[in-house]
C-alpha positions, 0 to 999 in steps of 0.5 A: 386498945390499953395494953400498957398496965401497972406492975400492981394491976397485972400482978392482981389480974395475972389471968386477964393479962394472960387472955388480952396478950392472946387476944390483942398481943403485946401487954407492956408492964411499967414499973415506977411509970417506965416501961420494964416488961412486955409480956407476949405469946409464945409463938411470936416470941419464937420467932423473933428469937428464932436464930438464923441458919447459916449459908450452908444449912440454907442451900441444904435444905432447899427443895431443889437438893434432889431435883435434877436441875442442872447448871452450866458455867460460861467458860468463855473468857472474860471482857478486856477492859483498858484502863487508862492512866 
C-alpha cells in the first residue's frame, strides 16, 4: 500500500487522494521529500480529537443513574496497625 504522495501528485489527483484516503486510510502528503500533511476520514478524525469528558459528566451518564442499585458502606472501624520506630 502507497499511501505517501508528493505535494504536486496529490494536488493534480485531488479526487483519487479523496477516494484512497476512504478506501485505504491515512494519505500522507510530503513537501521537499519531508512528511507535512496526512489527510484522513472525517470520522477518524473525530475521534481522535474528540475530547474527553469529565468525572463528574461520566458517572452522569452512566446507565445505571436510574437504576435502583444500592450501595452500603462498612462502617466499621478500620485496622490498627503499629508502627515501629
Amino acid at each position: 500500500m502507497n499511501n505517501i504522495w508528493q505535494l504536486q501528485e496529490a494536488k493534480a489527483k485531488f479526487s483519487d487522494l479523496v477516494s484512497k484516503t476512504l478506501e485505504q486510510g491515512v494519505q500522507i502528503i510530503t513537501r521537499r521529500g519531508k512528511n507535512t500533511v496526512v489527510v484522513m476520514d472525517y470520522d477518524e478524525y473525530e475521534r481522535l480529537t474528540k475530547k474527553d469528558m469529565g468525572l463528574s459528566q461520566y458517572l452522569l451518564s452512566s446507565p445505571l443513574l436510574n437504576s435502583e442499585l444500592t450501595i452500603t458502606r462498612d462502617k466499621s472501624m478500620p485496622r490498627l496497625n503499629e508502627i515501629e520506630p
